[in-house]
C-alpha positions in Angstrom: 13.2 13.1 18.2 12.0 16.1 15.9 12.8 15.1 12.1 12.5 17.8 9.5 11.7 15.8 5.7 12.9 18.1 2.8 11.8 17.0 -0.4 10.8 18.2 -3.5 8.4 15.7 -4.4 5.0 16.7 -5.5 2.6 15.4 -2.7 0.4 13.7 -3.3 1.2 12.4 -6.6 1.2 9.1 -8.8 4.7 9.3 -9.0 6.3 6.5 -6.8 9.3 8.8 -5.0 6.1 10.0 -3.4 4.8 7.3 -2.3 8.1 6.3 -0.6 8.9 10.0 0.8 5.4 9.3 2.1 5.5 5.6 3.5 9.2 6.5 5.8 7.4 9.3 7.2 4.8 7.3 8.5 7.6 4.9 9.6 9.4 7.5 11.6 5.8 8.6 13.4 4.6 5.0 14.1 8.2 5.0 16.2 7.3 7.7 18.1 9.1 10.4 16.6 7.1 14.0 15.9 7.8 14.4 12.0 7.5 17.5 9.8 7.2 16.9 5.9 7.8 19.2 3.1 6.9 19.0 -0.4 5.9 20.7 -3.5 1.8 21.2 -3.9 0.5 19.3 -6.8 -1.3 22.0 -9.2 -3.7 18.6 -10.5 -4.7 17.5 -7.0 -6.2 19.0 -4.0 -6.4 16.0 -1.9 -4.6 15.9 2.2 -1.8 13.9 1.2 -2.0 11.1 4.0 -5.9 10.9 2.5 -4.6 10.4 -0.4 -1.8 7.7 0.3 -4.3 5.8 2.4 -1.5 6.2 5.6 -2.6 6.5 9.3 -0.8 9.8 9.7 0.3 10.6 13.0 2.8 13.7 11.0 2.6 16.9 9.6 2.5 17.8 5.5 3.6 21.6 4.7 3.4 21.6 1.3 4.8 24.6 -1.4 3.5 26.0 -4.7 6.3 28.1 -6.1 5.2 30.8 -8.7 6.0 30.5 -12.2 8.1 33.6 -11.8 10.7 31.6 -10.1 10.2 28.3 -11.4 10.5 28.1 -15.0 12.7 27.1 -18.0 14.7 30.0 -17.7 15.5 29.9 -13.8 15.6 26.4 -13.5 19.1 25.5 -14.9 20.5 28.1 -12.6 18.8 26.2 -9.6 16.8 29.2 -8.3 13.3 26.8 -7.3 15.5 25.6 -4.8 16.7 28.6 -3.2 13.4 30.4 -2.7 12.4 27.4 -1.4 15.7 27.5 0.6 14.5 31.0 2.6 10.8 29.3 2.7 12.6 26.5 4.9 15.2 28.9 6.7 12.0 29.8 9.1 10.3 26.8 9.2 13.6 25.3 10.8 13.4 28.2 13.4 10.0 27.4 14.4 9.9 23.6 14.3 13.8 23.8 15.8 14.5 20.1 14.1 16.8 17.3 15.8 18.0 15.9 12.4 17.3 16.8 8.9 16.2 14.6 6.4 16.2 14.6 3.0 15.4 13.6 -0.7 15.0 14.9 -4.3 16.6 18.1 -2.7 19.8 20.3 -3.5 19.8 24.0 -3.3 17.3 23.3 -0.6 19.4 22.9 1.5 21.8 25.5 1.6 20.6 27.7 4.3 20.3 25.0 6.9 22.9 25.5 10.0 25.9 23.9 10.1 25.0 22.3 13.9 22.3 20.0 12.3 22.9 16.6 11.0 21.5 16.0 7.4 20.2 12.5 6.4 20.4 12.1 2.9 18.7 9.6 0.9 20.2 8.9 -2.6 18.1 6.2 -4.9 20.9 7.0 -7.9 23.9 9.0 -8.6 21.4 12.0 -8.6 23.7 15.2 -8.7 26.8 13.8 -9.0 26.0 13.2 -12.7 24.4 16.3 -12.9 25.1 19.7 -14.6 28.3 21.0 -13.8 26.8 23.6 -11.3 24.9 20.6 -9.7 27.8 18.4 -9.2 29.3 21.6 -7.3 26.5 22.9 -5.0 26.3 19.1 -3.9 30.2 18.6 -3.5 29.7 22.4 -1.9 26.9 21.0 0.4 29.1 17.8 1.1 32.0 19.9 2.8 30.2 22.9 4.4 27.0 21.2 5.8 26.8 18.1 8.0 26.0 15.5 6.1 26.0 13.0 8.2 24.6 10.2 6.6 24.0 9.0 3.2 21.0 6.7 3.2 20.5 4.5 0.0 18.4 1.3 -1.2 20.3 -1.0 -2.3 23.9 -2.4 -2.2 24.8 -1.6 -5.5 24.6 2.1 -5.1 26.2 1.5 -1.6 29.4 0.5 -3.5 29.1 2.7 -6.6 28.8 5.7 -3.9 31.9 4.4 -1.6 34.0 5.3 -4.6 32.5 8.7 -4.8 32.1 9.5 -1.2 34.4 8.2 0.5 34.5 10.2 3.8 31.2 9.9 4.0 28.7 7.6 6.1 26.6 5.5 3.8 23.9 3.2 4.9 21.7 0.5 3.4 17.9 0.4 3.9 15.9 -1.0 1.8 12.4 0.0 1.1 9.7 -1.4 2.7 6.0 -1.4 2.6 3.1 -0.6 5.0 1.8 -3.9 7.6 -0.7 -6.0 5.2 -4.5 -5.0 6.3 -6.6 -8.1 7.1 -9.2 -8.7 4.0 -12.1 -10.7 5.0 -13.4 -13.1 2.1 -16.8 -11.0 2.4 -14.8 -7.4 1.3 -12.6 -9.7 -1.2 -15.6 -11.3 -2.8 -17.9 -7.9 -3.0 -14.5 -5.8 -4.2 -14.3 -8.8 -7.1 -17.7 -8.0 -8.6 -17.6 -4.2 -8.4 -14.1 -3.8 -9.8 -12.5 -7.0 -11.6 -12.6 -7.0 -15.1 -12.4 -10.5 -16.7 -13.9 -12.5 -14.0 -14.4 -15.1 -17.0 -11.3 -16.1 -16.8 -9.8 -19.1 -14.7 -6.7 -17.4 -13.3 -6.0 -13.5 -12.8 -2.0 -12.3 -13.1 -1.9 -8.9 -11.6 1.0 -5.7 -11.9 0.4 -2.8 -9.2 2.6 0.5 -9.3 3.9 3.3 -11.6 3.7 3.0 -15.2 5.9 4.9 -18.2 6.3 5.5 -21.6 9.8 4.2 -21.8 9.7 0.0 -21.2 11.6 0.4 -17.9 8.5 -0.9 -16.0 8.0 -3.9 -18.6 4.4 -3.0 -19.3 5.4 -4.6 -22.5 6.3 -7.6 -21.2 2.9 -7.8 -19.5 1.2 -7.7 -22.9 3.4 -9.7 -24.7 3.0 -12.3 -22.1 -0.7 -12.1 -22.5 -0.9 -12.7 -25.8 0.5 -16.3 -25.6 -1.6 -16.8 -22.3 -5.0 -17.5 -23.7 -6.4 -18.6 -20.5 -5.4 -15.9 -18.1 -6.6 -12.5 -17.2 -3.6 -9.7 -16.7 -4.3 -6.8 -14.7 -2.6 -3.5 -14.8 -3.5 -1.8 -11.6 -1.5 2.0 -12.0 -0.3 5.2 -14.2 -1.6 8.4 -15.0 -4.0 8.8 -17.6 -1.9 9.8 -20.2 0.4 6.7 -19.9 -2.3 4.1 -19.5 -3.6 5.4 -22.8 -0.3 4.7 -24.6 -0.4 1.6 -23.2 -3.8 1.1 -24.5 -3.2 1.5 -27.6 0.2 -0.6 -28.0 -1.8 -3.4 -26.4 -4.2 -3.5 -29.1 -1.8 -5.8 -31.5 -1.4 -8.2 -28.1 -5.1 -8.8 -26.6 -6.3 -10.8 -29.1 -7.6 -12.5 -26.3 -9.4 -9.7 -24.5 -7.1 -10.7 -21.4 -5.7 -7.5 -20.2 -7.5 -5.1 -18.4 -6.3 -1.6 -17.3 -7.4 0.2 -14.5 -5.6 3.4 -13.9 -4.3 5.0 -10.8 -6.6 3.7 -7.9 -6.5 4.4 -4.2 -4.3 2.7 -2.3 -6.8 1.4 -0.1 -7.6 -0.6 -3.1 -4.4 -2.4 -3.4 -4.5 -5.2 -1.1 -8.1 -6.0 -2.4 -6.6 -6.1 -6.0 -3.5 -8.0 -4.7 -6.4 -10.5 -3.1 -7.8 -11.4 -6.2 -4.4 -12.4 -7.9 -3.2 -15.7 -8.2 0.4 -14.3 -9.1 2.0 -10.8 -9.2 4.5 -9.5 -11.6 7.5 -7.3 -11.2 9.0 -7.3 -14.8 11.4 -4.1 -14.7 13.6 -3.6 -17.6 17.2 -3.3 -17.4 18.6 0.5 -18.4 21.1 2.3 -17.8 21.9 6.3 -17.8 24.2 8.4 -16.4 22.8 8.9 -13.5 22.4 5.3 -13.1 25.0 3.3 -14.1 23.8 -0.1 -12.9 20.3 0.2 -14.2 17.4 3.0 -13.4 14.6 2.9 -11.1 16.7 0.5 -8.7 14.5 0.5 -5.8 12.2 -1.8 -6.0 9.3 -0.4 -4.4 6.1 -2.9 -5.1 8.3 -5.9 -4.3 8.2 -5.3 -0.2 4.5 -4.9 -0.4 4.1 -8.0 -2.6 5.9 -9.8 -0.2 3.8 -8.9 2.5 0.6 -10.1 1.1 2.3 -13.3 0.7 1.7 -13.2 -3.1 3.8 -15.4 -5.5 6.0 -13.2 -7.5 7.6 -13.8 -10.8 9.7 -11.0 -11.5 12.9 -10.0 -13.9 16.3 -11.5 -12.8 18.3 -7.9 -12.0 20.9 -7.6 -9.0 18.4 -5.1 -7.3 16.0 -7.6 -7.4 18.2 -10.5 -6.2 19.0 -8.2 -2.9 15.3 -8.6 -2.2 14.2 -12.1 -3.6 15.7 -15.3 -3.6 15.2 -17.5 -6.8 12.8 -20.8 -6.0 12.9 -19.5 -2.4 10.8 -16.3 -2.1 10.2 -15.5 -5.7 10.8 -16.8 -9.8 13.3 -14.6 -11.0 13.7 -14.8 -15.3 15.6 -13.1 -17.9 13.9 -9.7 -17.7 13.2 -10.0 -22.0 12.0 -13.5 -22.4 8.7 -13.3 -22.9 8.5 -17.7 -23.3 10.6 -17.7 -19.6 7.8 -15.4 -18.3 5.4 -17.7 -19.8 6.6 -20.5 -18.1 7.3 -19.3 -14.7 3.5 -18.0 -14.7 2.6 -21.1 -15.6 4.4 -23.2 -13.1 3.2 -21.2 -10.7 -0.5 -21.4 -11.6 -0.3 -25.3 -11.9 1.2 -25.9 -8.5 -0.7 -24.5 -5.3 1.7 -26.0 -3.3 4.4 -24.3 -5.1 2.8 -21.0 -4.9 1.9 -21.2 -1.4 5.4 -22.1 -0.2 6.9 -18.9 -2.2 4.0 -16.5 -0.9 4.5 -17.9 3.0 8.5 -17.4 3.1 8.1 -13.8 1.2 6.1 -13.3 4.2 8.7 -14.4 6.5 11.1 -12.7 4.6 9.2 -9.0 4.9 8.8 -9.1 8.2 12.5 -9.8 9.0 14.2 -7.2 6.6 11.6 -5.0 5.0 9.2 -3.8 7.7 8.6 -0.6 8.0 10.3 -0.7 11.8 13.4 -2.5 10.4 13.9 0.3 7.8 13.8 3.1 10.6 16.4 0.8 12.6 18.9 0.9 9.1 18.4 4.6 9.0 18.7 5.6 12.4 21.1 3.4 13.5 23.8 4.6 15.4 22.1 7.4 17.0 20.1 5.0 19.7 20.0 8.0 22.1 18.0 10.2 20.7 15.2 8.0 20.2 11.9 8.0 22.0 11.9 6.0 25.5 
């Protein structure tokens, strides 16, 4: 099967939307399917976006850069961006004559594509429906006069908050996944150590991997905090632009009194499972908040957990519903109040005083990964129903 991606992500890109746009490509090409991916060009970063991501490839990357003539403050709030990008699609749909479309990040996009073709839409929050009041319409307007035939989303809580929204619509659960775990040898584990791990002092190394901001939704705070009270341990903060990391810097001046926590910046990806090697627990301490767009909580999709999992890492991470649909408590994962800095302390420290207890969380994560949040079994959740047009 053809499948057109429309996005507007910018690819590549730190950002983790990209990174996820990115990864369900790759899915859709390892099952055979010939895939087509469009993006915005980054104006930072040159780099082949599957170079970049570290991926196999195996699909295509058409990439935009929209002059400043028609993307700027002034033509942005009446969604022009997206309707020159609109015509630069119109022909690429001609030429690459698409089975399905699918989509993210995308609205006016998507207004010249033909009625015949069935439009996949993934939704990680209430996007456009708590947009501007010419957002909400062109969507609603998109929603009656294209074929929408699917709405694809992460997690069951935006399943249900949707239902109410869109109710003749199909919406489908699949959760995000991560890329098959690549074998490290002890030798490449023990030569990436002394290159690149700060801290190797220390006795025990807690790692975070993934996006960082300037807001606390990440918990980046609750790292530092932690640290501070965690004399013994070295924290690692493998991610974020520049920018960000700096901020993050600086706050945790006042908290590593211990010299314990070590920042790293955005590194290849190639690099994670080396850093993810060299951890003796992984943290995933999002912070509840809410907007309008998000009424259960932002950044709902948790993307580092799946690939956690699949390095069969013990993970303490915050206690959240979104969570809870990925990890159980005691089983796969420690889940504690997303704020208590002493509960993160403890779990941590359970967790590095008991092997046993660390190996038995890291060996059914495993277990769990491969039966709901392989890359194959997110493909299944998306595609499902349409069983005849995949490849023999």
């Amino acid at each position: 099967m053809k499948i057109l991606y429309l996005s507007r992500a910018l690819l590549p890109s730190e950002i983790s939307n990209s990174l996820s746009i990115m990864r369900v490509c790759q899915a859709f090409a390892d099952r055979g399917h010939e895939v087509l991916l469009t993006g915005l060009a980054s104006r930072k970063k040159t780099t082949d976006p599957i170079t970049y991501y570290g991926l196999r490839g195996g699909f295509k990357v058409l990439v935009f850069l929209v002059s400043r003539l028609w993307d700027n403050r002034f033509t942005q709030p009446f969604l022009i961006p997206g309707l020159v990008l609109a015509w630069k699609t119109r022909s690429i749909v001609k030429s690459f004559a698409p089975d399905i479309i699918y989509s993210r990040l995308t609205l006016t996009e998507l207004a010249l594509i033909p009625r015949h073709l069935p439009i996949y839409y993934e939704m990680h929050s209430l996007s456009y429906l708590r947009g501007t009041r010419m957002q909400q319409s062109v969507f609603r307007w998109l929603l009656r006069h294209k074929n929408v035939h699917r709405i694809v989303v992460t997690t069951e809580l935006m399943a249900k908050l949707l239902q109410s929204e869109l109710l003749d619509t199909d919406i489908k659960v699949a959760h995000l996944s991560a890329e098959h775990p690549v074998i490290v040898t002890d030798e490449m584990l023990t030569s990436f150590r002394s290159l690149n791990l700060q801290g190797e002092n220390f006795k025990n190394h807690v790692g975070y991997t993934g996006y960082l901001d300037t807001i606390g939704l990440r918990g980046t705070e609750i790292i530092c905090q932690t640290a501070a009270k965690m004399p013994a341990t070295a924290f690692h903060i493998v991610g974020g632009e520049q920018e960000i990391v700096e901020h993050w810097r600086r706050y945790a001046e006042d908290y590593n009194i211990h010299g314990n926590i070590f920042f790293y910046g955005h590194r290849n990806p190639s690099d994670m499972p080396l850093f993810l090697g060299c951890f003796d627990v992984v943290l995933a301490p999002l912070q509840h908040k809410i907007a309008p767009r998000a009424p259960t909580g932002m950044n709902m999709s948790p993307l580092k957990l799946p690939q956690y999992m699949s390095y069969k890492k013990a993970i303490v991470a915050s206690d959240l519903p979104s969570h809870r649909e990925v990890l159980t408590d005691g089983e796969t994962a420690l889940l504690v109040p997303p704020k208590d800095i002493d509960a993160w302390v403890s779990g941590i420290r359970l967790l590095l005083d008991d092997h046993e207890r660390r190996t038995m969380l890291g060996n059914n994560a495993v277990n769990r990964y491969w039966s709901d949040f392989s890359p194959e079994v997110r493909v299944r959740q998306i595609l499902d129903g349409i069983h005849a047009s995949e490849p023999k």
